[in-house]
N, C-alpha and C positions, 0 to 999 in steps of 0.2 A: 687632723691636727692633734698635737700631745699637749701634755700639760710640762709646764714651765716652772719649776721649783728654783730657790732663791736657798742656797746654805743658811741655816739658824735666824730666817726670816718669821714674825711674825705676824698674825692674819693682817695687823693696822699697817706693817713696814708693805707688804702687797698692796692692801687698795689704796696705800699713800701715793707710793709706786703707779698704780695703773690710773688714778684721775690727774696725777702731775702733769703742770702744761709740757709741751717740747716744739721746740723749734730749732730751724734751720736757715739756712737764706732761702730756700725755693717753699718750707710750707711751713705754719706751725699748728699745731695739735693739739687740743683742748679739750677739757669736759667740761660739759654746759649745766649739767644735774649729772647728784648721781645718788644712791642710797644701799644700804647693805639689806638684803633680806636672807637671815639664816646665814647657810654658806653661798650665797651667789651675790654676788656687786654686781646690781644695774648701773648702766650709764650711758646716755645721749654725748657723745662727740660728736664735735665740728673741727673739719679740719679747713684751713683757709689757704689756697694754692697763691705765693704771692705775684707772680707775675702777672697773671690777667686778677687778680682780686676774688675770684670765683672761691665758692665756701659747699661744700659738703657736711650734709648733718646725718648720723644715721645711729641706730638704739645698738647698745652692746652688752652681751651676757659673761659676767667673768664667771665660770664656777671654782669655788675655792678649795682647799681641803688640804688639811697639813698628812705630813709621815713623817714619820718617828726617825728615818735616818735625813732628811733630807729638810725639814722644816716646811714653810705653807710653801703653796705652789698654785696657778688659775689653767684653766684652760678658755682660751677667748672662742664666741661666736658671734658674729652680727645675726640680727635681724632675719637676712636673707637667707641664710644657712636653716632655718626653723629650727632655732635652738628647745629643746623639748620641757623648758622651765617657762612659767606663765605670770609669777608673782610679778612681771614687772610693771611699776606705776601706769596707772590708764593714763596721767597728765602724761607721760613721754610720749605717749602714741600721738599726740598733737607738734610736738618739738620736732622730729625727725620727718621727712616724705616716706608713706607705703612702700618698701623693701619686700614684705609677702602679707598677702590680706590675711591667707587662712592663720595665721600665728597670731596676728592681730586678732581677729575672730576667737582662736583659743585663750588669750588673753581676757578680754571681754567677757566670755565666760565663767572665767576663771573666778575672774571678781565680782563677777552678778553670782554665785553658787557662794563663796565665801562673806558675800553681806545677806546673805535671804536671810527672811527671817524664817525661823521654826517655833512650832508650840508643842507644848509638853500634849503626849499621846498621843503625836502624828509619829506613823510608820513610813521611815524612811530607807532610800535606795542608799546604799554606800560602794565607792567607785575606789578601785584598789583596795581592797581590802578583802580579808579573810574570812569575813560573816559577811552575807549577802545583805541585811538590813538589820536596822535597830526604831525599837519603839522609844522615843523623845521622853526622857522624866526629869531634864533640866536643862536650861539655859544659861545658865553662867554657873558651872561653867558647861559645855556642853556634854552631855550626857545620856548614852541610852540603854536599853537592855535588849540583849537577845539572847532565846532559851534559858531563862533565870540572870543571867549572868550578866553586870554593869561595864561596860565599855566607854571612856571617856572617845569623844569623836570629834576627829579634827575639820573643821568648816572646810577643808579643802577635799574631803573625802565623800560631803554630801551630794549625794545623789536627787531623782526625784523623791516626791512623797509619793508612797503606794498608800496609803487609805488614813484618812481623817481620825 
């Protein structure tokens, strides 16, 4: 799948665009929740087929991102695809039926690592990143040091603790 650019679109004229109801005579299309984080729009759709009544719910990842000749543009993935983005709401994983457990699972995670707590002088692992760990010397906002040196560190990048 490619991404889908809109001429002199921007980011709000997209996700207006992409939670906007639509219908037809045989189905209409809807989003039930939705929420921006960063550049990616979550959103739980149900689409309602009208002839037998029957309704499908399933979680969707827009990722966003403008250019410079072309204005914003998304690229869609469901659920089932294991889109490789984790931020979305843990309430939508109750909204939608299971599409793939293990992305659910990375989800889940995602958000138990982003609420932990940490204390100042725990050595910690950090996950994507360029220094292998940082020793904790603040909380808000978060903050550590590795080899003299202070690095602000983003909750999505904490690892385990290696030593108290």
């Amino acid at each position: 799948m490619g991404w889908l650019f809109t001429q002199g679109a921007s980011k709000a004229d997209i996700v207006r665009k992409l939670v906007s109801k639509e219908e037809n005579d045989k189905r209409r299309w809807e989003t039930i929740a939705h929420c921006v984080r960063g550049n990616v729009l979550w959103a739980v759709n149900q689409i309602t087929y009208k002839q037998d009544n029957r309704q499908e719910r399933f979680i969707v990842c827009y990722l966003l991102r403008s250019s410079k000749d072309c204005g914003w543009g998304y690229k869609d993935m469901t659920e089932s695809m294991f889109p490789y983005q984790f931020s979305c709401p843990l309430k939508y994983l109750d909204m939608a039926p299971v599409a793939n457990e293990k992305w659910r699972e990375e989800v889940r995670a995602y958000h138990q690592r982003r609420n932990r707590k940490v204390q100042i002088g725990q050595k910690v692992g950090l996950l994507n990143a360029s220094i292998p760990w940082v020793v904790i010397t603040s909380t808000k906002p978060l903050l550590g040091v590795y080899a003299g040196l202070r690095y602000r560190v983003p909750r999505r990048m904490l690892g385990d603790v290696i030593a108290a």
